[in-house]
PDB file of the backbone (N, CA, C, O) and the ligand in Angstrom, with CONECT records:
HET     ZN  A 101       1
ATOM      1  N   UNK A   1      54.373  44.040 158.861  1.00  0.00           N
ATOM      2  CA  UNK A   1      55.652  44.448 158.250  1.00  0.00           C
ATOM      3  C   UNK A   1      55.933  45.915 158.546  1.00  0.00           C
ATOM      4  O   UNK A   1      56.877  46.454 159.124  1.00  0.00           O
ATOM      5  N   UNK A   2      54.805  46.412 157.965  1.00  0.00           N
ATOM      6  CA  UNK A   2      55.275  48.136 158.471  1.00  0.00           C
ATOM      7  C   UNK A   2      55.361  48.037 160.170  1.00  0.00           C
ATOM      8  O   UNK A   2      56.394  48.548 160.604  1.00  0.00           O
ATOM      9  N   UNK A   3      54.650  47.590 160.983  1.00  0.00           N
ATOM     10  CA  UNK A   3      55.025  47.618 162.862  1.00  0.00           C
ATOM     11  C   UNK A   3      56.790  47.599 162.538  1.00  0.00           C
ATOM     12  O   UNK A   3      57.497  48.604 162.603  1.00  0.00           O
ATOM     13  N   UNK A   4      57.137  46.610 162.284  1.00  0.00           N
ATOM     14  CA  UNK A   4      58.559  46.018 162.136  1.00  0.00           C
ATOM     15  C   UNK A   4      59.671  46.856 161.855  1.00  0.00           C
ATOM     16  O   UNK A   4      60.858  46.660 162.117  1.00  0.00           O
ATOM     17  N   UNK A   5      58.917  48.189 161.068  1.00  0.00           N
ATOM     18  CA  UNK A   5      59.702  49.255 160.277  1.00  0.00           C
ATOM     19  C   UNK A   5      59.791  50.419 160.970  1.00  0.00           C
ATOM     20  O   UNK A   5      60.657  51.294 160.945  1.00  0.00           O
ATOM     21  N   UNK A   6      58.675  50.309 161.660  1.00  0.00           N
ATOM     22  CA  UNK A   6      58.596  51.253 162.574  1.00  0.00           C
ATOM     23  C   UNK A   6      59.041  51.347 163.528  1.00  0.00           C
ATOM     24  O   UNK A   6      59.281  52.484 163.933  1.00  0.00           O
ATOM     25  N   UNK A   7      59.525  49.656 164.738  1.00  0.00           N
ATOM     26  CA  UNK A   7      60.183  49.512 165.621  1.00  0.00           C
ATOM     27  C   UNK A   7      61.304  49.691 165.484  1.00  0.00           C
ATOM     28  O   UNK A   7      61.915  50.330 166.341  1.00  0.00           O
ATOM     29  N   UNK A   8      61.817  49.289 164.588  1.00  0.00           N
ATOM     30  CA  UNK A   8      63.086  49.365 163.909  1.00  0.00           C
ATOM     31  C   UNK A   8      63.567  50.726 163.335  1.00  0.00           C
ATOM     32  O   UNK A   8      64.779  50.945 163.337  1.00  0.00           O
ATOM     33  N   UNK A   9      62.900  51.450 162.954  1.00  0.00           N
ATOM     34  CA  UNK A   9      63.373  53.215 162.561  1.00  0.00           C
ATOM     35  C   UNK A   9      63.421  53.882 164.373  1.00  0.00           C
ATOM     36  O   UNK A   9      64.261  54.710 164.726  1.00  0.00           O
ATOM     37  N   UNK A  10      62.312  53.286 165.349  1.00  0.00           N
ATOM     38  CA  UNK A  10      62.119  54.090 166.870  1.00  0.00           C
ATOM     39  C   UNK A  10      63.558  53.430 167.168  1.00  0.00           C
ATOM     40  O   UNK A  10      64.431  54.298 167.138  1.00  0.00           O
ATOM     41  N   UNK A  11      64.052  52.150 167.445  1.00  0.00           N
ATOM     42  CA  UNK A  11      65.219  51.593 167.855  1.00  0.00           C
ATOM     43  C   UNK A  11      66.209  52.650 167.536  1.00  0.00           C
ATOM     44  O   UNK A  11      66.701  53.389 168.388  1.00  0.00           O
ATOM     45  N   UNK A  12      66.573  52.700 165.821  1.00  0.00           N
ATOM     46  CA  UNK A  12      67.829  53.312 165.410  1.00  0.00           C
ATOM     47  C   UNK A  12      67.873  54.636 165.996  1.00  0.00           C
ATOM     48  O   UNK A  12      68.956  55.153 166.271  1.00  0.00           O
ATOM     49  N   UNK A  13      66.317  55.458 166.290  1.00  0.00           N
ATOM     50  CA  UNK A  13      67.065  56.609 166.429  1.00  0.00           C
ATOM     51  C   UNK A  13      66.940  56.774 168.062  1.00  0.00           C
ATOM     52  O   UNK A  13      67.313  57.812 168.607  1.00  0.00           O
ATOM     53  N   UNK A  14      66.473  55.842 168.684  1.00  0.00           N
ATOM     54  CA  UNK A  14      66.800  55.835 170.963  1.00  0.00           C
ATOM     55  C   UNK A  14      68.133  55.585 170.809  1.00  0.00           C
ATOM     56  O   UNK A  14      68.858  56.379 171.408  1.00  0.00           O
ATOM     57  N   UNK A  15      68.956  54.284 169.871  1.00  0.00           N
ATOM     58  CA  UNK A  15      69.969  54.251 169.822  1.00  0.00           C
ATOM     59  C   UNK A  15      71.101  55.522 169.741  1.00  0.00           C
ATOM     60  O   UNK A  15      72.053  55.867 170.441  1.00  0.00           O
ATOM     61  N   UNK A  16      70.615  55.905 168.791  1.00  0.00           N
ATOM     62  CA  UNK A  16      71.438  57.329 168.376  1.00  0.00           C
ATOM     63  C   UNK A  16      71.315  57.972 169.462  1.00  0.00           C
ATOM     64  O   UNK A  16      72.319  58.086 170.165  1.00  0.00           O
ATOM     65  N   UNK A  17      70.386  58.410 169.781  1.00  0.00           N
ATOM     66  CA  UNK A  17      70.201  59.600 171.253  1.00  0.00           C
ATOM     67  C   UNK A  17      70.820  59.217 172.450  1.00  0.00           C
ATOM     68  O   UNK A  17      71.189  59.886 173.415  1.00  0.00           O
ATOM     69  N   UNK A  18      70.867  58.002 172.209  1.00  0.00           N
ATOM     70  CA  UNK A  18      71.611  57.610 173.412  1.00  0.00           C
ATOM     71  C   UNK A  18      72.970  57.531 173.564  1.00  0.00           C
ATOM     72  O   UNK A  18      73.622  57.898 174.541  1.00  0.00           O
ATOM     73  N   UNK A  19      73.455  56.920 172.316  1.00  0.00           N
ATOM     74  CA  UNK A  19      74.861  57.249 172.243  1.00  0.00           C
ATOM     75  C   UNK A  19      75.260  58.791 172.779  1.00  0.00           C
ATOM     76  O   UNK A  19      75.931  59.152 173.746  1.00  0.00           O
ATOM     77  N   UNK A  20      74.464  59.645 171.595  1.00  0.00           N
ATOM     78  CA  UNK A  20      75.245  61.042 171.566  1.00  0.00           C
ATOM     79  C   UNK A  20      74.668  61.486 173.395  1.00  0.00           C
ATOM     80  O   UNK A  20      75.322  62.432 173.835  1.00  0.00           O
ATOM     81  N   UNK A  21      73.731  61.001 174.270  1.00  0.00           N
ATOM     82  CA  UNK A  21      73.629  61.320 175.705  1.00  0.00           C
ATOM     83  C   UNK A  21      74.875  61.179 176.044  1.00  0.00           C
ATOM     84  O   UNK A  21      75.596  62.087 176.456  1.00  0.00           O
ATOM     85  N   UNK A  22      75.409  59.212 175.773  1.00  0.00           N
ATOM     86  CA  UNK A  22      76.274  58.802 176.579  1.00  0.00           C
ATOM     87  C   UNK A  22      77.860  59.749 176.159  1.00  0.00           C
ATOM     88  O   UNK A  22      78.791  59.991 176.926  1.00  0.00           O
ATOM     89  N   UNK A  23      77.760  60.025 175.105  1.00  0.00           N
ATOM     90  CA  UNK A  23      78.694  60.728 174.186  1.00  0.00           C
ATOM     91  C   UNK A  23      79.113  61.958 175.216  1.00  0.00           C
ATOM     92  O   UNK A  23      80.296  62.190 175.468  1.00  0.00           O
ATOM     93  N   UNK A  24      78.005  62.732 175.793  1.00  0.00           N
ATOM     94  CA  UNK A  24      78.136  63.999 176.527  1.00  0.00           C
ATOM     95  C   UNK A  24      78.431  63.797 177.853  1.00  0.00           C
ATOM     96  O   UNK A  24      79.136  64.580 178.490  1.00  0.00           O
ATOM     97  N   UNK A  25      77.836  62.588 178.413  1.00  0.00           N
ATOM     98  CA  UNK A  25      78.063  62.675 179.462  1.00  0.00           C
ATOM     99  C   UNK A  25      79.581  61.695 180.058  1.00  0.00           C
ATOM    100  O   UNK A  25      79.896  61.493 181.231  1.00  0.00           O
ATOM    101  N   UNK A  26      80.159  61.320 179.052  1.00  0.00           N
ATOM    102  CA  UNK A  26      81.678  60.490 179.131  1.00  0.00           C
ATOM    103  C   UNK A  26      82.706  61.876 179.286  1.00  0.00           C
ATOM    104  O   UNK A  26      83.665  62.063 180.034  1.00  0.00           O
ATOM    105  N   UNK A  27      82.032  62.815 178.175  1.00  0.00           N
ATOM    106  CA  UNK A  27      83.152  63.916 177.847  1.00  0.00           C
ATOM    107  C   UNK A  27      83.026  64.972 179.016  1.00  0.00           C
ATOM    108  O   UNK A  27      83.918  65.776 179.292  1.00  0.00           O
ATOM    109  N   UNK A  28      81.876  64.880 179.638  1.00  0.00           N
ATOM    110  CA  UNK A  28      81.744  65.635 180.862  1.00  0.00           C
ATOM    111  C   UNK A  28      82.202  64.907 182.215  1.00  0.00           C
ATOM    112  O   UNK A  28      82.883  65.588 182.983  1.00  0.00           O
ATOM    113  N   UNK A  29      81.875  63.505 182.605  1.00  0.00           N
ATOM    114  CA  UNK A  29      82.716  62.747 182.930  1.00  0.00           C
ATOM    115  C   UNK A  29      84.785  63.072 183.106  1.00  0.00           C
ATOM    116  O   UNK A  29      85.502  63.326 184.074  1.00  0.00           O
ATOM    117  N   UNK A  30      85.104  62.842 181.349  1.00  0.00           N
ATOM    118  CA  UNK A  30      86.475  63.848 181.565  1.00  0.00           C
ATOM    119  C   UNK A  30      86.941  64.576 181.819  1.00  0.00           C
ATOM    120  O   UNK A  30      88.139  64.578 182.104  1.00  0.00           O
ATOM    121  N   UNK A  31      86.118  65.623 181.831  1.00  0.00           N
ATOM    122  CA  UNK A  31      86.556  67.215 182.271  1.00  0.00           C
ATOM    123  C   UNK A  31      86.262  67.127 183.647  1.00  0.00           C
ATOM    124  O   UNK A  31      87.186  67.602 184.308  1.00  0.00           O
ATOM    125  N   UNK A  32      85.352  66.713 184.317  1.00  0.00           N
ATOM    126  CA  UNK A  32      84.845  66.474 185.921  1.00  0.00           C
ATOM    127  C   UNK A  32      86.747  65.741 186.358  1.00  0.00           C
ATOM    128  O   UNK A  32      87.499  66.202 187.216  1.00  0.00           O
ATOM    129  N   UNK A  33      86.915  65.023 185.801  1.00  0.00           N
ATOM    130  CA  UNK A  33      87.698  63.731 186.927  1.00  0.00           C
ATOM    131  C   UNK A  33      89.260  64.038 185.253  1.00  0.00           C
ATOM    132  O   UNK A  33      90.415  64.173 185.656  1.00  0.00           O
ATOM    133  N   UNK A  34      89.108  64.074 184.239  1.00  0.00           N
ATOM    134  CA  UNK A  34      90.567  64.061 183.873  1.00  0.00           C
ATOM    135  C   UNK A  34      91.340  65.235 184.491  1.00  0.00           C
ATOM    136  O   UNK A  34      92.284  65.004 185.247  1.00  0.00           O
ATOM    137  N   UNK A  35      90.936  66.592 184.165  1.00  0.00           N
ATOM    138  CA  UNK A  35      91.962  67.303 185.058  1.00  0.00           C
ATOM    139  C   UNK A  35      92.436  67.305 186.816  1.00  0.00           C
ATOM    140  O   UNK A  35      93.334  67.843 187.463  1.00  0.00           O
ATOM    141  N   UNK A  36      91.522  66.575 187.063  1.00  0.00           N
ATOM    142  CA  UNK A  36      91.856  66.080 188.442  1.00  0.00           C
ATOM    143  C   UNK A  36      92.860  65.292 188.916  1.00  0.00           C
ATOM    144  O   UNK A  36      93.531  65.397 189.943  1.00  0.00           O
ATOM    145  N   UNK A  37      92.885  64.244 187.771  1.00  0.00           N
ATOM    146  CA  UNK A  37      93.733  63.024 187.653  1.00  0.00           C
ATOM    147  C   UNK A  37      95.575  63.577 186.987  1.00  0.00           C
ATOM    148  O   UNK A  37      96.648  63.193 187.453  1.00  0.00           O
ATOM    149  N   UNK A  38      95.394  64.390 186.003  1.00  0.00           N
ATOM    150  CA  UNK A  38      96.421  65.122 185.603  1.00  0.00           C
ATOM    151  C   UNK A  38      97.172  66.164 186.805  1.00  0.00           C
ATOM    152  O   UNK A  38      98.388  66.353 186.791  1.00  0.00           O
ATOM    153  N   UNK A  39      96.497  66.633 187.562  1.00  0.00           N
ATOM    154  CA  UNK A  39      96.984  67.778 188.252  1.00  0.00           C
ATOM    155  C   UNK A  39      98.047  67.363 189.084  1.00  0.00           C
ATOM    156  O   UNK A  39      99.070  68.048 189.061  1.00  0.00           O
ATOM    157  N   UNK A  40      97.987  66.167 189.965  1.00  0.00           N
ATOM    158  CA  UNK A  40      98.663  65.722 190.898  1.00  0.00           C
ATOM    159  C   UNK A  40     100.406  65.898 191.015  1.00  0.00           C
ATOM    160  O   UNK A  40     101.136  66.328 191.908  1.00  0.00           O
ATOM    161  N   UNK A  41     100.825  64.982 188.765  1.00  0.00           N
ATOM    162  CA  UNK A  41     101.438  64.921 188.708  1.00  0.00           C
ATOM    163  C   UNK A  41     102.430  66.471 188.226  1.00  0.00           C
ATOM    164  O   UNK A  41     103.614  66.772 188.375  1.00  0.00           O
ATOM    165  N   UNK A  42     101.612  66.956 187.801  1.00  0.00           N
ATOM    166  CA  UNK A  42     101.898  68.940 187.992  1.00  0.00           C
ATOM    167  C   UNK A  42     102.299  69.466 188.578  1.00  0.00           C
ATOM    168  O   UNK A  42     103.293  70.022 188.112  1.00  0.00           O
ATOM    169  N   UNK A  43     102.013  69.753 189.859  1.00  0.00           N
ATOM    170  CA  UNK A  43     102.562  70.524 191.035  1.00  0.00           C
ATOM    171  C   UNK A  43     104.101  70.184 191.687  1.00  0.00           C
ATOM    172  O   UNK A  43     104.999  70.931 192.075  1.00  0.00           O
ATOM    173  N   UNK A  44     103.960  68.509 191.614  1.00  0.00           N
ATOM    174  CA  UNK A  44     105.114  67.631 191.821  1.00  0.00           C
ATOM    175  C   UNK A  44     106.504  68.026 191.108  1.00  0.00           C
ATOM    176  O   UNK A  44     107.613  67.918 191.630  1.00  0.00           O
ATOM    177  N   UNK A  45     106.201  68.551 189.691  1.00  0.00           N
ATOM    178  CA  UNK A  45     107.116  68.682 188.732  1.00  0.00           C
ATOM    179  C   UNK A  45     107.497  70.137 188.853  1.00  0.00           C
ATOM    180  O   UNK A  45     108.545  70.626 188.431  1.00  0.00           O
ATOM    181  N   UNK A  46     106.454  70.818 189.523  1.00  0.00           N
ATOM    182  CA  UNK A  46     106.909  72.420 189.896  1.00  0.00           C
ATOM    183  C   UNK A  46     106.480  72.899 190.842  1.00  0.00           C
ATOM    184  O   UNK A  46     105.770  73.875 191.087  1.00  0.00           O
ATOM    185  N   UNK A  47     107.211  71.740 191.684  1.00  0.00           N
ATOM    186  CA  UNK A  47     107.428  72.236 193.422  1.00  0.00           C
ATOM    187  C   UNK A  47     108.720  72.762 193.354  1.00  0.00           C
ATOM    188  O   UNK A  47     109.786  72.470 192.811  1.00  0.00           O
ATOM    189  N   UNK A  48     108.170  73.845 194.258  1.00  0.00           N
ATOM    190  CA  UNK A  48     110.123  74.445 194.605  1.00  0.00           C
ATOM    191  C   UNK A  48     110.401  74.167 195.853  1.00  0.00           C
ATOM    192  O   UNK A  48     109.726  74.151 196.882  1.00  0.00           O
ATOM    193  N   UNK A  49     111.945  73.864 195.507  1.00  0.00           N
ATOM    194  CA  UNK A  49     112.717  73.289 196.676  1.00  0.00           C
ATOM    195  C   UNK A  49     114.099  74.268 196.880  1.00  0.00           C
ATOM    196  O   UNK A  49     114.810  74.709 195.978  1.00  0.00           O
ATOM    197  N   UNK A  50     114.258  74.475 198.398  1.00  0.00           N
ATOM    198  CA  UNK A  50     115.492  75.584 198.329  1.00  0.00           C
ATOM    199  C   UNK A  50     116.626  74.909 198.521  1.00  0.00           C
ATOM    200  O   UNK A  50     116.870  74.095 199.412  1.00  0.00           O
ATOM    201  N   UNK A  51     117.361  75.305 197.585  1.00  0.00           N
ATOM    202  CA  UNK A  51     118.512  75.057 197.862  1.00  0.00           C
ATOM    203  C   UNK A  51     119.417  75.566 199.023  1.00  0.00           C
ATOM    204  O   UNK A  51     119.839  76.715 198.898  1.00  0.00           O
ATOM    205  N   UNK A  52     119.856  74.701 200.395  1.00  0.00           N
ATOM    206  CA  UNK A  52     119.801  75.076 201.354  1.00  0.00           C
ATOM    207  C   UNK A  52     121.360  75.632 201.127  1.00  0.00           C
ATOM    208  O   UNK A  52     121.936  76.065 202.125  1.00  0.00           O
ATOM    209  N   UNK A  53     121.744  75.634 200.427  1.00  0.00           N
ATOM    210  CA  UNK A  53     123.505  76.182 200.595  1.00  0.00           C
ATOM    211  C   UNK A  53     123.237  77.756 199.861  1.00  0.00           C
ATOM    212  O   UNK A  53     123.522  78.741 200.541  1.00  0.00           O
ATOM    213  N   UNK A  54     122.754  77.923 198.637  1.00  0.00           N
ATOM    214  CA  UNK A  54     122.477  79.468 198.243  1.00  0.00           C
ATOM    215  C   UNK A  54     121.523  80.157 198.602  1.00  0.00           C
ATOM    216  O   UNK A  54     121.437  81.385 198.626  1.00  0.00           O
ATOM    217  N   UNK A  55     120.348  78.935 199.059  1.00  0.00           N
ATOM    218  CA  UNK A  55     118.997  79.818 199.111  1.00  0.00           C
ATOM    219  C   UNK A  55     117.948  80.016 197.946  1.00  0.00           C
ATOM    220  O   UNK A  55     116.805  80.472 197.970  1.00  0.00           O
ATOM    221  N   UNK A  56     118.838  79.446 196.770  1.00  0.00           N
ATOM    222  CA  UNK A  56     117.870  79.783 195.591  1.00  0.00           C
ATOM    223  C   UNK A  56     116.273  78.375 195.705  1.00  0.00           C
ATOM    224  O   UNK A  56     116.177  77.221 196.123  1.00  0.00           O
ATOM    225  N   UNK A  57     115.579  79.112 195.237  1.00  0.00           N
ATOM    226  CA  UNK A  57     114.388  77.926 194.613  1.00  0.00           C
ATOM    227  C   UNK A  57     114.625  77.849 193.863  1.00  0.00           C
ATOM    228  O   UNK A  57     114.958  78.686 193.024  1.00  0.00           O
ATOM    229  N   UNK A  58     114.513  76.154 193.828  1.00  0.00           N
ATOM    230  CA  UNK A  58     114.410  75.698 191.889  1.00  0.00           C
ATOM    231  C   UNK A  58     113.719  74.380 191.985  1.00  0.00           C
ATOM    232  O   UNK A  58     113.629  73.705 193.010  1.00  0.00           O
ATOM    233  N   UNK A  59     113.215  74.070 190.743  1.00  0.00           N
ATOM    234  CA  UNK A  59     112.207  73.402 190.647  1.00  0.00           C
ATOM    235  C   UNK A  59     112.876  71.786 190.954  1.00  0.00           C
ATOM    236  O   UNK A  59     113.954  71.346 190.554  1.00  0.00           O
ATOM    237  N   UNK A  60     111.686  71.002 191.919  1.00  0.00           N
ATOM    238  CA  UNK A  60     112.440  69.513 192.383  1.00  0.00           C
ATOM    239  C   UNK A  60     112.762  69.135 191.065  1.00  0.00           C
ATOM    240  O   UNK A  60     113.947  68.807 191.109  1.00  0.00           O
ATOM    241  N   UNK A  61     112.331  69.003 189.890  1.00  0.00           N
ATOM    242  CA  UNK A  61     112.196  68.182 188.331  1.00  0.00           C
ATOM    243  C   UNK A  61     113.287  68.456 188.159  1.00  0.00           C
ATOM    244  O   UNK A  61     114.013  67.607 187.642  1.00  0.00           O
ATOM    245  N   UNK A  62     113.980  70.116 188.629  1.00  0.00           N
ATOM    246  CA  UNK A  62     115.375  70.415 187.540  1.00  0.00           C
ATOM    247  C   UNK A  62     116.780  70.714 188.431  1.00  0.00           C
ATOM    248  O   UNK A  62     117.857  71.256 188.184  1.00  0.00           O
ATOM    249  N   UNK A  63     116.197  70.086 189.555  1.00  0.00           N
ATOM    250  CA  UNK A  63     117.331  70.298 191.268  1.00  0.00           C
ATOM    251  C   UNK A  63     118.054  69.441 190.873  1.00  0.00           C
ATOM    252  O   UNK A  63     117.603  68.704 189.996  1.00  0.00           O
ATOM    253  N   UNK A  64     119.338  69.233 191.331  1.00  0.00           N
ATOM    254  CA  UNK A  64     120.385  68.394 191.270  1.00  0.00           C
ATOM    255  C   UNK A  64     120.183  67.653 193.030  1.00  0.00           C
ATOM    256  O   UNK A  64     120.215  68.466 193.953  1.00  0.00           O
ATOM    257  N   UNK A  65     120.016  66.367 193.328  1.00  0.00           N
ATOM    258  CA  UNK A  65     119.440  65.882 194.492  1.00  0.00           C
ATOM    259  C   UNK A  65     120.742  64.930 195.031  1.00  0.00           C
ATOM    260  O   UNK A  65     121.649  64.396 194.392  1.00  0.00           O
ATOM    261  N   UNK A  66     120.454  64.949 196.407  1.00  0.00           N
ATOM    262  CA  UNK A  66     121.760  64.418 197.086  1.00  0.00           C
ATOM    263  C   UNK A  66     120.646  63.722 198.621  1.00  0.00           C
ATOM    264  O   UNK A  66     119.806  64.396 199.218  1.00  0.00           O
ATOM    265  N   UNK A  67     120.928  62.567 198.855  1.00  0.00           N
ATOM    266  CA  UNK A  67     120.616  62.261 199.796  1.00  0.00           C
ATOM    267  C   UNK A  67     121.121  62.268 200.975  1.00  0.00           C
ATOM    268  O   UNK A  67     121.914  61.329 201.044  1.00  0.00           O
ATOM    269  N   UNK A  68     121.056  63.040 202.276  1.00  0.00           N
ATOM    270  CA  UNK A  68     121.793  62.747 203.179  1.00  0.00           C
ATOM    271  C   UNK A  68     121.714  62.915 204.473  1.00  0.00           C
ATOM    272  O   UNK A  68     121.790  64.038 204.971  1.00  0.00           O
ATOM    273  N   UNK A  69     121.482  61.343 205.492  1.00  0.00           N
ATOM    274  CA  UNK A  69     120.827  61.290 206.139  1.00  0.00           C
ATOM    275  C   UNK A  69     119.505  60.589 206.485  1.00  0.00           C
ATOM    276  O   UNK A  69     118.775  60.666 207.473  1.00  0.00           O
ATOM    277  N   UNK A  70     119.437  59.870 205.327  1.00  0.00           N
ATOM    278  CA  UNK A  70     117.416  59.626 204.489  1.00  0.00           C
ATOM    279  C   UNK A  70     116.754  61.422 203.903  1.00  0.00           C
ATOM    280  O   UNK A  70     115.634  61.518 203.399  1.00  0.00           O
ATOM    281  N   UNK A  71     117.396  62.286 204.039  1.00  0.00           N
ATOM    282  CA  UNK A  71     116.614  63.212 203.455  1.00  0.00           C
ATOM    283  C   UNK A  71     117.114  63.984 202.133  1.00  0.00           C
ATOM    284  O   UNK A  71     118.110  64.701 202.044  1.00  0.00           O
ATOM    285  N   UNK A  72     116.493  63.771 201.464  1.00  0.00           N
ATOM    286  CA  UNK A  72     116.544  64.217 199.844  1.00  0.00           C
ATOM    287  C   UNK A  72     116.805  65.731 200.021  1.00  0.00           C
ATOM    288  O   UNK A  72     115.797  66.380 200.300  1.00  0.00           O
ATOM    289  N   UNK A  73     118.284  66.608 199.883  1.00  0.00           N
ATOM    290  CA  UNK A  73     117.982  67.868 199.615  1.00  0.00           C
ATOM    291  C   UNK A  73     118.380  68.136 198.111  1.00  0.00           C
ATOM    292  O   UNK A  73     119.262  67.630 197.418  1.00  0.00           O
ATOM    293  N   UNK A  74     117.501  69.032 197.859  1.00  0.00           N
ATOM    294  CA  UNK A  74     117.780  69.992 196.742  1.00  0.00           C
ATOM    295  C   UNK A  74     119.016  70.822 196.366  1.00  0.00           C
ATOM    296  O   UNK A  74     119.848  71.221 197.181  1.00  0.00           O
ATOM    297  N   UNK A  75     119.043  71.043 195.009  1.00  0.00           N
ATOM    298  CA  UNK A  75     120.372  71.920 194.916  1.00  0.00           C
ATOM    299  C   UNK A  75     120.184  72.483 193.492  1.00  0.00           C
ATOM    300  O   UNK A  75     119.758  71.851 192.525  1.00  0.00           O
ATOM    301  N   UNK A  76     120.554  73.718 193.519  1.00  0.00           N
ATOM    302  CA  UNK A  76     120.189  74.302 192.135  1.00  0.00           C
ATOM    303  C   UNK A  76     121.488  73.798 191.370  1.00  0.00           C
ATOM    304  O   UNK A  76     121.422  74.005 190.158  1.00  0.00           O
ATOM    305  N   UNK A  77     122.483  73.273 191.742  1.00  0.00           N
ATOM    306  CA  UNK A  77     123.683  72.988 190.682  1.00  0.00           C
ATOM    307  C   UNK A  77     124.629  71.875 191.409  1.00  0.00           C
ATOM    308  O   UNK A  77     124.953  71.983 192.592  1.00  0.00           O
ATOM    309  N   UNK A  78     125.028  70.815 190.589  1.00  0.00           N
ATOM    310  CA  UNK A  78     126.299  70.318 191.699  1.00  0.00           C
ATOM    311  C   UNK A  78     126.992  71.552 192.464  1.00  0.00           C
ATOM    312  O   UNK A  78     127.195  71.475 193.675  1.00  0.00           O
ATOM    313  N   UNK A  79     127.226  72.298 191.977  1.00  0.00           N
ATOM    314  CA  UNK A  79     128.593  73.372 192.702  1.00  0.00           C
ATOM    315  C   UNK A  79     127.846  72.979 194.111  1.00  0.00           C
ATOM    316  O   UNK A  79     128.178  72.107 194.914  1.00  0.00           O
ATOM    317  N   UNK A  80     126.969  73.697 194.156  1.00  0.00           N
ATOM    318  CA  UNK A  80     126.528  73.846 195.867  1.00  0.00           C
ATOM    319  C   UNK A  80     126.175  72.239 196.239  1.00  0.00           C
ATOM    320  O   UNK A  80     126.126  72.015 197.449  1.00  0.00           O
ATOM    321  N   UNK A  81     126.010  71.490 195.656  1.00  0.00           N
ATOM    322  CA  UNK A  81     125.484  70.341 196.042  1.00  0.00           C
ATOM    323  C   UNK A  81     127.031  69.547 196.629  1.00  0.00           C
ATOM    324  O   UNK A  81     126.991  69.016 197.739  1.00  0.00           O
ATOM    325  N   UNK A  82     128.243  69.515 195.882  1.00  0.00           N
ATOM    326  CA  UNK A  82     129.372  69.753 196.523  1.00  0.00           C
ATOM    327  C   UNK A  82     129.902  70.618 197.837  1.00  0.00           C
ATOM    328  O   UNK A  82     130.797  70.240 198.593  1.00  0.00           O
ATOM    329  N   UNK A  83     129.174  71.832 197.945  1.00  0.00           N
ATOM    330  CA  UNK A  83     129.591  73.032 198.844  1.00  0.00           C
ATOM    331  C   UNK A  83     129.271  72.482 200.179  1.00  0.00           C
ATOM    332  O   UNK A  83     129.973  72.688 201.169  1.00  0.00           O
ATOM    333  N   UNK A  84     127.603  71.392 200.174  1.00  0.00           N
ATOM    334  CA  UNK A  84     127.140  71.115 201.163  1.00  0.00           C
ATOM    335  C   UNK A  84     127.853  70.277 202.068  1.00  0.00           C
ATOM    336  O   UNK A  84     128.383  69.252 201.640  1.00  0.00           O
ATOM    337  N   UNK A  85     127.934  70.619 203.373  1.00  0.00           N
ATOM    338  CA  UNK A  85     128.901  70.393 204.338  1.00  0.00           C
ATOM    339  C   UNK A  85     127.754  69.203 204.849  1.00  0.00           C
ATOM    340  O   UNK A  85     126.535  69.372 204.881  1.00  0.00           O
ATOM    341  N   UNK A  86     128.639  67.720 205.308  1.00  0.00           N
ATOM    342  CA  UNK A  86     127.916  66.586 205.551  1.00  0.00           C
ATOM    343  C   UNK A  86     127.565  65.438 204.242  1.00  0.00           C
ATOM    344  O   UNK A  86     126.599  65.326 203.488  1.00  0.00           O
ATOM    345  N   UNK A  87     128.950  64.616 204.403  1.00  0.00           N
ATOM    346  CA  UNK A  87     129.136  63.739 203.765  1.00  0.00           C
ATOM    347  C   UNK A  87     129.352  63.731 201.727  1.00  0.00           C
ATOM    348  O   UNK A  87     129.559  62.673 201.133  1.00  0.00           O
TER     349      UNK A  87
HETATM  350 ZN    ZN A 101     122.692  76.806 194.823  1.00  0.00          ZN2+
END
């Protein structure tokens, strides 16, 4: 009976240690590979694109976009996105 108590107290606490291992190494895991996974969509959102009629940069997320041709240009405002000569 006491063996039984004893396997059973060694179990609960490998269990425990192991969790709180696996515990550290999930959260290190995240920090390794989540900001990696986050970043991509970051840069995307604050890429600058010039607006080819003023010249200004502004961010693709907050450009006013016109396709033409197959090619996506940028524009810091309709005004110039209107101004642009070609269609
Ligand atoms: Zn402009």
């Amino acid at each position: 009976m006491l063996r039984f108590v004893v396997i059973l107290i060694i179990s609960v606490f490998l269990i425990t240690i192991l969790r709180s291992v696996w515990a550290l190494i999930s959260r290190g895991l995240a920090d390794l590979f989540g900001p990696a996974q986050q970043h991509p969509p970051v840069p995307m959102a604050r890429e600058l694109k010039r607006d080819p009629v003023c010249g200004t940069y502004i961010a693709a997320a907050a450009s006013v976009r016109k396709i033409v041709k197959g090619e996506t240009l940028y524009f810091c405002s309709p005004n110039c996105r209107d101004k642009y000569p070609g269609a």
